[in-house]
DSSP file (Angstrom, degrees, kcal/mol; ACC not computed):
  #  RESIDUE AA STRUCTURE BP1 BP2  ACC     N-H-->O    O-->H-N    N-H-->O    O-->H-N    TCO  KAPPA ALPHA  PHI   PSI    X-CA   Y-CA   Z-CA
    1    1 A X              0   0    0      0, 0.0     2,-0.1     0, 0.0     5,-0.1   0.000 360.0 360.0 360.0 129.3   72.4   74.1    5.4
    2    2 A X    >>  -     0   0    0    122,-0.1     3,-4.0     3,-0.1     4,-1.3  -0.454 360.0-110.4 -75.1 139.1   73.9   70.5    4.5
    3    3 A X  H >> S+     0   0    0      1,-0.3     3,-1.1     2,-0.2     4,-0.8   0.667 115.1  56.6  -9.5 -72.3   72.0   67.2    5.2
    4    4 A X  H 3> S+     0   0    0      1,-0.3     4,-1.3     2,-0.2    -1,-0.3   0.401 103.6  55.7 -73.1   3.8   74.1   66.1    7.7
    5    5 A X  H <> S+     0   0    0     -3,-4.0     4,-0.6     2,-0.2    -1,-0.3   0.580 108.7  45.7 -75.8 -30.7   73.5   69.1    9.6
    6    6 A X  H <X S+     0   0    0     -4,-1.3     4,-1.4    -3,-1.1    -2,-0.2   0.867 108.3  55.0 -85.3 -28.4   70.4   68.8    9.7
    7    7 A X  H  < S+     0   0    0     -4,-0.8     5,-0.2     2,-0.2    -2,-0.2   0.843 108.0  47.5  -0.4 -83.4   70.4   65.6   10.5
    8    8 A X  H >< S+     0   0    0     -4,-1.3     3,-0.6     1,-0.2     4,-0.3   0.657 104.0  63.2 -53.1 -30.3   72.5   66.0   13.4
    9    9 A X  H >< S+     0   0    0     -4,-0.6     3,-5.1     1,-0.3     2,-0.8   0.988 112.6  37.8 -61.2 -75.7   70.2   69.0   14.5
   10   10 A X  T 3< S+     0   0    0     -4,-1.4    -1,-0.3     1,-0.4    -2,-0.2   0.129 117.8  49.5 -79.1  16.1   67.2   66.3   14.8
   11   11 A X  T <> S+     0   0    0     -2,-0.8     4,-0.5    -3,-0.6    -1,-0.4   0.315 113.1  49.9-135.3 -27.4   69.6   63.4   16.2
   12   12 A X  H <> S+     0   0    0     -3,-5.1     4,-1.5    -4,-0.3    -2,-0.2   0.715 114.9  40.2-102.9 -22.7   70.7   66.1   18.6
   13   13 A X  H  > S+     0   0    0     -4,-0.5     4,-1.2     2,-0.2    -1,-0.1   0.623 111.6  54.4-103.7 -13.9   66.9   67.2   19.7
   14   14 A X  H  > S+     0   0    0      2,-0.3     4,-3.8     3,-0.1    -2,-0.2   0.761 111.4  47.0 -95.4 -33.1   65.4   63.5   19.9
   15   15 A X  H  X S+     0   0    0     -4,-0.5     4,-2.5     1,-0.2     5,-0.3   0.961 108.2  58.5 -68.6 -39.9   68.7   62.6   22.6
   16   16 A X  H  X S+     0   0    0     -4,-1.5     4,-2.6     1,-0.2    -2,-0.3   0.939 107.6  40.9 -68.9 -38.7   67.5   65.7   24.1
   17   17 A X  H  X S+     0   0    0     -4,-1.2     4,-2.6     1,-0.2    -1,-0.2   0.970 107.2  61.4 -58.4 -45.7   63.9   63.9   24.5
   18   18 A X  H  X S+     0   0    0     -4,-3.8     4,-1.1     2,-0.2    -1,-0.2   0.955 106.3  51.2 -54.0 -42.0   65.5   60.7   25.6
   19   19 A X  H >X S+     0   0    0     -4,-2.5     4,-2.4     2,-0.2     3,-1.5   0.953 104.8  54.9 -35.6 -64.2   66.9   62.8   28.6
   20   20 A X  H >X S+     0   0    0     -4,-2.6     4,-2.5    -5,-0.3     3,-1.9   0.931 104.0  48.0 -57.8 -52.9   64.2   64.1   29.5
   21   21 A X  H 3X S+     0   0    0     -4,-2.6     4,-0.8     2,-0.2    -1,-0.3   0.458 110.6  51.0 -64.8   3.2   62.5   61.3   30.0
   22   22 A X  H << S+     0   0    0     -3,-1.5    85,-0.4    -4,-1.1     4,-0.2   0.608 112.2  51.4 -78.7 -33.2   65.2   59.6   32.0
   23   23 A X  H <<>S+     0   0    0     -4,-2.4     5,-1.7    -3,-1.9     6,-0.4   0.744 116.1  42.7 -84.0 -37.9   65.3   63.1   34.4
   24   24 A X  H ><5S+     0   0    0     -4,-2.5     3,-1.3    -5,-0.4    -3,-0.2   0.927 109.4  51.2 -98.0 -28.3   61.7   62.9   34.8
   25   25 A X  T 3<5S+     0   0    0     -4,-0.8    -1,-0.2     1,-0.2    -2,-0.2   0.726 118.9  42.5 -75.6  -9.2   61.1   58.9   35.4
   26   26 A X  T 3 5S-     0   0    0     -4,-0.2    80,-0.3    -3,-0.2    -1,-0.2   0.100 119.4-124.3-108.4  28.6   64.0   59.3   38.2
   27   27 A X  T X 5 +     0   0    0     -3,-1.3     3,-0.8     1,-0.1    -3,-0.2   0.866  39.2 178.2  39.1  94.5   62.2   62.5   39.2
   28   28 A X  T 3><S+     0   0    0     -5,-1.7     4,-4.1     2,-0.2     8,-0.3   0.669  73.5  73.5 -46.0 -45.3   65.0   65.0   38.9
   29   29 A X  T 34 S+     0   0    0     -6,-0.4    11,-0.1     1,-0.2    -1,-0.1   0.295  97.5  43.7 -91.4  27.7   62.8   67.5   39.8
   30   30 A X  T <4 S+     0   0    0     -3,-0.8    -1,-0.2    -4,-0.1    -2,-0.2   0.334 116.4  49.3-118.2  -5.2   62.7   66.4   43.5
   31   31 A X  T  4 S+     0   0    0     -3,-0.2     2,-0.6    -4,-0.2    -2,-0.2   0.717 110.3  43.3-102.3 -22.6   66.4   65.9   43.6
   32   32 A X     X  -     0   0    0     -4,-4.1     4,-1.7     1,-0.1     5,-0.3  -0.934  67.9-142.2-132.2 132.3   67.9   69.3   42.1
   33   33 A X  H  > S+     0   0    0     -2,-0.6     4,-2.0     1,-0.2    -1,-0.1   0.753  96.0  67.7 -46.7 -28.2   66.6   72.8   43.0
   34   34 A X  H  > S+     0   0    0      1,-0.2     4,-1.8     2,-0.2    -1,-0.2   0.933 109.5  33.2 -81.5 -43.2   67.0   74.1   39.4
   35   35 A X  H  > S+     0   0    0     -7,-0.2     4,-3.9    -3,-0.2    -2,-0.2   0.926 111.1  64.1 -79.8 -13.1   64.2   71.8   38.0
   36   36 A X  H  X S+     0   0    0     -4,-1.7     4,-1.7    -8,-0.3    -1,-0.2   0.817 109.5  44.9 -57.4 -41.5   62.2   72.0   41.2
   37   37 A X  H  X S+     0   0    0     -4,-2.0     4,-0.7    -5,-0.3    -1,-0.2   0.939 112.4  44.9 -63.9 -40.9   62.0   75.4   40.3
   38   38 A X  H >X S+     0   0    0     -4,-1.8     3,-3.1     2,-0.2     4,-0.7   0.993 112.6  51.3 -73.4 -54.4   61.3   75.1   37.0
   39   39 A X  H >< S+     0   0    0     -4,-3.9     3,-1.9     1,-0.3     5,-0.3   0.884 114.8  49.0 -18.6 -63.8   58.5   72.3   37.5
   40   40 A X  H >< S+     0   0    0     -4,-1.7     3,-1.1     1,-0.3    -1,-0.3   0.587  92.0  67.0 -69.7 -21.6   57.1   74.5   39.9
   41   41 A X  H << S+     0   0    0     -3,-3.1    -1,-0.3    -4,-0.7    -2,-0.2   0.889  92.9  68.1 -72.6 -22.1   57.1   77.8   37.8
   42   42 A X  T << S-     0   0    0     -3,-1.9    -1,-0.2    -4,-0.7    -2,-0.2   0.526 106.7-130.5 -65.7  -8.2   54.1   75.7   35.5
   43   43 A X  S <  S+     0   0    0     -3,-1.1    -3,-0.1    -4,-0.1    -2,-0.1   0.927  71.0  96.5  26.0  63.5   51.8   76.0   38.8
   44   44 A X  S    S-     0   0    0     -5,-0.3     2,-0.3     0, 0.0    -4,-0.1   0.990  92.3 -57.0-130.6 -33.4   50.8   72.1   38.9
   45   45 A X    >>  -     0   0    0      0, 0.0     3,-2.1     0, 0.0     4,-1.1  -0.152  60.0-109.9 -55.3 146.5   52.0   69.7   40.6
   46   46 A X  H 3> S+     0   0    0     -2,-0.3     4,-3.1     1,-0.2     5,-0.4   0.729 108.9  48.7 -66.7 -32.5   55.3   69.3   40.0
   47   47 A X  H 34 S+     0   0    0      2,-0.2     4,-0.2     3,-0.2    -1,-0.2   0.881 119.7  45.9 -57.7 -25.2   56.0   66.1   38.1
   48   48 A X  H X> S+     0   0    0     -3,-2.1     4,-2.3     2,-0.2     3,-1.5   0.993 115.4  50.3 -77.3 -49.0   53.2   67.4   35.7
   49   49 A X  H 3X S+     0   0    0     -4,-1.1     4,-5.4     1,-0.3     5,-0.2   0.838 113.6  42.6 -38.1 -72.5   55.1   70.7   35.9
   50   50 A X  H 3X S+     0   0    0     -4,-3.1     4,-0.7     1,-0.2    -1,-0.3   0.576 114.2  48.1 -42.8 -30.8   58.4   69.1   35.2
   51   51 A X  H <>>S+     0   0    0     -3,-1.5     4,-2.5    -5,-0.4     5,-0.7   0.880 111.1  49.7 -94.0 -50.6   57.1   67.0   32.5
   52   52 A X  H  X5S+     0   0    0     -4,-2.3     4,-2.1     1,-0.2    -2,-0.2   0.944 115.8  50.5 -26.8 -54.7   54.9   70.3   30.5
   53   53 A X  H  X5S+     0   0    0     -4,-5.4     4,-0.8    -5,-0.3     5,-0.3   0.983 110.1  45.9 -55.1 -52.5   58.5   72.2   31.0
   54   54 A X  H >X5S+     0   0    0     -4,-0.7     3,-2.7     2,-0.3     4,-2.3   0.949 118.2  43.3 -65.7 -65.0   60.5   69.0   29.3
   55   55 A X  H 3X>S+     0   0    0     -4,-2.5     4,-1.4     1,-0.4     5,-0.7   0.937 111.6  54.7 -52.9 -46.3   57.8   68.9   26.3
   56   56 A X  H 3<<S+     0   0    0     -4,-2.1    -1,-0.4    -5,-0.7    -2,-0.3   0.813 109.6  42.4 -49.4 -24.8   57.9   72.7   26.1
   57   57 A X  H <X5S+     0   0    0     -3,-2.7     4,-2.5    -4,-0.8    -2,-0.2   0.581 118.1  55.9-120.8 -38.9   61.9   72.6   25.6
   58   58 A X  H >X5S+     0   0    0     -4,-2.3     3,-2.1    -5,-0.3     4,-0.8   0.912 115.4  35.1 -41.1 -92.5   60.8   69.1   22.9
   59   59 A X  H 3X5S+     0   0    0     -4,-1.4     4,-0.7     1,-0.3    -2,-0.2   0.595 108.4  63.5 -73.4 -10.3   58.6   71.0   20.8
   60   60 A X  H 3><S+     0   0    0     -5,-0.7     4,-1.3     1,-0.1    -1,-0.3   0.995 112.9  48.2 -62.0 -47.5   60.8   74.4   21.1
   61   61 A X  H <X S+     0   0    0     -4,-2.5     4,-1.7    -3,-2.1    -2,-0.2   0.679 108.0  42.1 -17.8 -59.2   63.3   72.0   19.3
   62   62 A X  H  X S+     0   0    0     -4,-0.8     4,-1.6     2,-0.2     5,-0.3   0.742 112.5  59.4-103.5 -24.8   61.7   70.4   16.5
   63   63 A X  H  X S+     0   0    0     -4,-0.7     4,-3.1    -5,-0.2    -2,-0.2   0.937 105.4  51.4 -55.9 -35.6   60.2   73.6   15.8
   64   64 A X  H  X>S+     0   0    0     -4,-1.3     4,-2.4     1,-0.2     5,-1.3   0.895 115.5  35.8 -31.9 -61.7   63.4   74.8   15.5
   65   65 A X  I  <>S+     0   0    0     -4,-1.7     5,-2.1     3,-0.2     6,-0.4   0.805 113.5  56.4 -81.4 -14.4   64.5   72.6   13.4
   66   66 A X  I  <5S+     0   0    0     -4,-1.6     5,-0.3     1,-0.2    -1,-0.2   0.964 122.7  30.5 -59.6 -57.4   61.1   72.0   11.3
   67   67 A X  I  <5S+     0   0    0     -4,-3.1    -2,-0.2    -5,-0.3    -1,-0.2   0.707 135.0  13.0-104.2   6.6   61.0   76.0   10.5
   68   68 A X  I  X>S+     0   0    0     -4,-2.4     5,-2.4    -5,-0.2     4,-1.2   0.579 126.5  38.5-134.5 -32.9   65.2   77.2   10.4
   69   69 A X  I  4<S+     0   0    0     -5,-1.3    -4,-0.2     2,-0.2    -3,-0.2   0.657 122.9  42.7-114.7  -0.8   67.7   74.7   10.2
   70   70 A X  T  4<S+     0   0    0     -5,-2.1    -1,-0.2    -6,-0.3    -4,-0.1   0.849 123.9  44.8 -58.6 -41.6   65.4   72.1    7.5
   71   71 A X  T  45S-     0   0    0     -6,-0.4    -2,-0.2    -5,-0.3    -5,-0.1   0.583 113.9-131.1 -92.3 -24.9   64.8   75.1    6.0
   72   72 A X  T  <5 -     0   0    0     -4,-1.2    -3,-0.2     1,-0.2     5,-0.1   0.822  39.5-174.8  81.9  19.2   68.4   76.4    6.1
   73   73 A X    > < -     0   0    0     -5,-2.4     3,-3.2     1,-0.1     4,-0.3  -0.473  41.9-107.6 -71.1 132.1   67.2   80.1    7.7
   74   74 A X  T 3  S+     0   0    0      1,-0.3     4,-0.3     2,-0.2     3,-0.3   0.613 124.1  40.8 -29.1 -38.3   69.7   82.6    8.1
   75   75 A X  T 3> S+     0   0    0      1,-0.2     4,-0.8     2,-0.1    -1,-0.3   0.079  86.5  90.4-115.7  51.6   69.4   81.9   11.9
   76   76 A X  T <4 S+     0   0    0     -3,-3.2     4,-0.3    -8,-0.3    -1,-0.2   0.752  85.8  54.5 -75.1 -50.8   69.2   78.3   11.5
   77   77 A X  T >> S+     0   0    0     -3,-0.3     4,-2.8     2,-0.3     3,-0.6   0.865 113.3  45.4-127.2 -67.2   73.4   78.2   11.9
   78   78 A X  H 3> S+     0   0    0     -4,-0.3     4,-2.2     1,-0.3    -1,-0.2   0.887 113.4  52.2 -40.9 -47.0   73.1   80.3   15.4
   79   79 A X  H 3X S+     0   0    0     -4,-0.8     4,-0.9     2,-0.2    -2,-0.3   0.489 103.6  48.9 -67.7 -21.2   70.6   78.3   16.4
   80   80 A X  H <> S+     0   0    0     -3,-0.6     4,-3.8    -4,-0.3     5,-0.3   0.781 115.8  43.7-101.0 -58.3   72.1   75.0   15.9
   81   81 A X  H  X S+     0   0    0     -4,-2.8     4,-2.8     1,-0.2     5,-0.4   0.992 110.8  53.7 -54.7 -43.8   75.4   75.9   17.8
   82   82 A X  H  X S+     0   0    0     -4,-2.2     4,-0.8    -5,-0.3    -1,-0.2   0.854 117.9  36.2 -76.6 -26.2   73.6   77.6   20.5
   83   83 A X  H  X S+     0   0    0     -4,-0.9     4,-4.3     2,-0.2     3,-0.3   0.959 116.4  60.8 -67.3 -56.3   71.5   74.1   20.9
   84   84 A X  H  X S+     0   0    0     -4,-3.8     4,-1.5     1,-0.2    -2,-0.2   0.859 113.9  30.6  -8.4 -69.2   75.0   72.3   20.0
   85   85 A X  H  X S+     0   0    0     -4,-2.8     4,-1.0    -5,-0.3    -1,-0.2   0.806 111.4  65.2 -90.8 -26.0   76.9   73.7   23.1
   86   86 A X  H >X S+     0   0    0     -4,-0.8     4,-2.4    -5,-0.4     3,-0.9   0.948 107.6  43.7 -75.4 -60.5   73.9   73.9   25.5
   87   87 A X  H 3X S+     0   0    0     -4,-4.3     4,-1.4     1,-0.2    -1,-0.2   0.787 110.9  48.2 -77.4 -12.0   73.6   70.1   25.4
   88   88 A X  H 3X S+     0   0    0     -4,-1.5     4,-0.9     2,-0.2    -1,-0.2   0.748 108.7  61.3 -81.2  -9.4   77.4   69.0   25.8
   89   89 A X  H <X S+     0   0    0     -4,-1.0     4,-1.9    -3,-0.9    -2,-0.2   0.693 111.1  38.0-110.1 -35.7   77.2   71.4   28.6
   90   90 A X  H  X S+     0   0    0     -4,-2.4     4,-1.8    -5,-0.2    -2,-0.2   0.890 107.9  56.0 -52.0 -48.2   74.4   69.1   30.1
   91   91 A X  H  X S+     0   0    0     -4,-1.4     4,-1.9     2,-0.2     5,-0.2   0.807 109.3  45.2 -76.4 -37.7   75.4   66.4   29.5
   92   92 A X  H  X S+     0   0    0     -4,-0.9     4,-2.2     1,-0.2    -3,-0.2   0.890 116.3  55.1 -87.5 -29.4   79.1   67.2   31.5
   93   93 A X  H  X S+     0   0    0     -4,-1.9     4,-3.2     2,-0.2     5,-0.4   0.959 101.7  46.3 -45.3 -47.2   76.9   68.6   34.1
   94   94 A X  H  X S+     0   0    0     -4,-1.8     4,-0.6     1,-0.2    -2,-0.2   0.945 120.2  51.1 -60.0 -28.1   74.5   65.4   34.8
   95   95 A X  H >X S+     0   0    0     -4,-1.9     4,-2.8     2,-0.2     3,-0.7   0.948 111.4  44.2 -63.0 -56.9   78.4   63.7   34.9
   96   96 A X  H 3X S+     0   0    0     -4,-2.2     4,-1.9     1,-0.3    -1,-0.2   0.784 114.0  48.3 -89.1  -7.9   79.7   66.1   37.3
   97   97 A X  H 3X S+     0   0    0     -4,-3.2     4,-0.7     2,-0.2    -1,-0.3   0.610 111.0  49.3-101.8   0.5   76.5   66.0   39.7
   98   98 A X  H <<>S+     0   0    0     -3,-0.7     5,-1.9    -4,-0.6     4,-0.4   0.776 115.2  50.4 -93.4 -20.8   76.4   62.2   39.9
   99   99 A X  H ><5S+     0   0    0     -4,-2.8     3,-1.8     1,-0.2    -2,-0.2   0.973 108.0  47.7 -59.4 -44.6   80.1   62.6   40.6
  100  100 A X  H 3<5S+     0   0    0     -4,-1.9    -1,-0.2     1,-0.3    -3,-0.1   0.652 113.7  44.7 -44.8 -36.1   79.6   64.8   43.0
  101  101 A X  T 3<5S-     0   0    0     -4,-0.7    -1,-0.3     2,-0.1     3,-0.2   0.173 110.6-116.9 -94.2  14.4   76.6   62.5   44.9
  102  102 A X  T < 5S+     0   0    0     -3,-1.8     2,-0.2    -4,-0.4    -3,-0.1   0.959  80.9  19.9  39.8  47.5   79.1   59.4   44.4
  103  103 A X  S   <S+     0   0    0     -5,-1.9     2,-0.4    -4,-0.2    -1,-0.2  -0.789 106.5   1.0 170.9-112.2   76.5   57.5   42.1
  104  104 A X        -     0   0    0     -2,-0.2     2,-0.3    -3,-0.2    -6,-0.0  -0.785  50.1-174.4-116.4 125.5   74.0   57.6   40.2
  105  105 A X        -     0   0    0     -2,-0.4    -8,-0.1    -3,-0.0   -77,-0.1  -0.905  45.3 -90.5-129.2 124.9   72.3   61.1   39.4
  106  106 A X  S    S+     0   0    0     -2,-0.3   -83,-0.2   -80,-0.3   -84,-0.0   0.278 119.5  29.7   6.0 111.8   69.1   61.5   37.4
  107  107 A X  S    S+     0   0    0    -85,-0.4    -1,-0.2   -88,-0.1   -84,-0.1   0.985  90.6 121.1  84.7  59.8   70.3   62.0   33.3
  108  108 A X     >  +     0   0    0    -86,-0.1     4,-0.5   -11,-0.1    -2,-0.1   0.653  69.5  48.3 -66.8 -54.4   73.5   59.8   34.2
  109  109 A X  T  4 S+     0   0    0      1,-0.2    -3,-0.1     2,-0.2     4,-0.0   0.340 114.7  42.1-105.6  -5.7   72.8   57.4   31.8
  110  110 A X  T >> S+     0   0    0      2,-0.1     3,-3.6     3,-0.1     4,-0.8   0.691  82.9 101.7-101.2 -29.2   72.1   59.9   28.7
  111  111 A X  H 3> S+     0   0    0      1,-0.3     4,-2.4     2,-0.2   -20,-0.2   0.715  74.4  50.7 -17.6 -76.2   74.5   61.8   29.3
  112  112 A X  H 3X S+     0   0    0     -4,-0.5     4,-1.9     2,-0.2    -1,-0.3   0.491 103.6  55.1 -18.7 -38.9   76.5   60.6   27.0
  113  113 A X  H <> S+     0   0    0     -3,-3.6     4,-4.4     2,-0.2     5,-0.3   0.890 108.4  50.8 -80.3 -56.1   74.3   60.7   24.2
  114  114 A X  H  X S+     0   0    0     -4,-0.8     4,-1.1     2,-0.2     5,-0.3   0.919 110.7  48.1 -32.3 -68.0   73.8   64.2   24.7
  115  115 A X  H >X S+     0   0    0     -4,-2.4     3,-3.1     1,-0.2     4,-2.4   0.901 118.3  45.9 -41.2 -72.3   77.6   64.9   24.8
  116  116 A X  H 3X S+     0   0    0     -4,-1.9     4,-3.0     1,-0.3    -1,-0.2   0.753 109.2  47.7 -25.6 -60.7   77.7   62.8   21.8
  117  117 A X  H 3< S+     0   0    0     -4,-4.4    -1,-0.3     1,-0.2     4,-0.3   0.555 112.7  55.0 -76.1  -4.5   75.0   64.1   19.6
  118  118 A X  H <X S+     0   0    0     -3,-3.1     4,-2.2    -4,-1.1     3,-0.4   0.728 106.7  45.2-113.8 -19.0   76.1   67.4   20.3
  119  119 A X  H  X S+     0   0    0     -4,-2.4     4,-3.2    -5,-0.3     5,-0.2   0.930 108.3  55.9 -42.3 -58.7   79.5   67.1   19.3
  120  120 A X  H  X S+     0   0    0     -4,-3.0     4,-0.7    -5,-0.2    -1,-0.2   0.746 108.9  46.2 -63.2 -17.6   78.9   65.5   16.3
  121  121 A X  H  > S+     0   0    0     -3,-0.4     4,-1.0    -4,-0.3    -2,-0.2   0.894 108.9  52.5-102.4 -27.9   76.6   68.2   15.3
  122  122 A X  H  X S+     0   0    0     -4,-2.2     4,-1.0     2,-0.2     5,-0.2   0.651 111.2  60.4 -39.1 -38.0   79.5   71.3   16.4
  123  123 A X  H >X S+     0   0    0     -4,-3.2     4,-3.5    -5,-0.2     3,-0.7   0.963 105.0  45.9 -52.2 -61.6   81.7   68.8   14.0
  124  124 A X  H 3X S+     0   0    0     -4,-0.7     4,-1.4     2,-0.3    -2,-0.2   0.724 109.7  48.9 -58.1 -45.8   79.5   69.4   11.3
  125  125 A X  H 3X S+     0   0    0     -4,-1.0     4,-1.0     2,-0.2    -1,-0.2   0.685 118.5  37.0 -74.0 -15.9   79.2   72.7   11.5
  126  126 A X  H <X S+     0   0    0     -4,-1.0     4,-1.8    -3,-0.7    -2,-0.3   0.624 111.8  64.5 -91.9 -14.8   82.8   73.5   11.7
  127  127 A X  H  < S+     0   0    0     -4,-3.5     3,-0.2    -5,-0.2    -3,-0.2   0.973 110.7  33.7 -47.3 -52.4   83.1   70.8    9.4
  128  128 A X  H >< S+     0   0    0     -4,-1.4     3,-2.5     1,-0.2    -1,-0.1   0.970 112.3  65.4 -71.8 -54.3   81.0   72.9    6.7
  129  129 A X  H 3< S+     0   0    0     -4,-1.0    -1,-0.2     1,-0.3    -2,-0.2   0.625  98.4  49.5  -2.7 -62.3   82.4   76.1    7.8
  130  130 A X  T 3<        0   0    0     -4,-1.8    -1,-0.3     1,-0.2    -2,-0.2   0.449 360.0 360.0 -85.8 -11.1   85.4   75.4    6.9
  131  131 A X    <         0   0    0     -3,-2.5    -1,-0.2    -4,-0.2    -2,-0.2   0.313 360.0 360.0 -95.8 360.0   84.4   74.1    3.1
């Protein structure tokens, strides 16, 4: 797997941290039923819930990329799109539920970055692809 793929991986998992912590300091997980659930599945109270889940979702990440896509593992390449598309697919969600509330919705304001960082890394992999 080339640098900048790997790169991109860890560029792509560190926006995914910035998120989180943007969804949890404007407590997301009292405003949308899908993290309320998930907070709640941790059995603690829910912001700790909701924050345990977010770090759990961190460190699935940078384990990922620490032991297949540094490392260039056969499913390092799977793994990177399926992270890739997961987060542009967030990111145009938090966009289409603050349109939806006509303002501001919890992970507004990363969005972007998400979108970004995972584009750039779906470039990179058709980028290589194609070489």
């Amino acid at each position: 797997m080339e640098p900048r793929i790997r790169i991109a991986f860890l560029i792509l998992i560190l926006s995914q941290a910035v998120h989180s912590v943007e969804e949890y300091v404007f407590r997301l997980y009292d405003l949308f039923a899908p993290a309320r659930f998930v907070a709640d599945l941790v059995g603690i109270e829910r912001s700790a819930g909701f924050a345990v889940a977010n770090v759990g979702i961190f460190l699935l990440g940078i384990w990922c990329w620490l032991a297949l896509v540094r490392r260039g593992r056969p499913a390092a390449w799977t793994v990177a799109w399926v992270w890739g598309l997961i987060e542009i697919a967030n990111g145009f969600g938090h966009i289409a539920l603050a349109s939806a509330a006509g303002g501001y919705f919890p992970g507004l304001y990363t969005a972007p970055l998400l979108i970004a960082a995972g584009l750039w890394l779906i470039a990179c992999l058709m980028r290589f692809e194609r070489s």
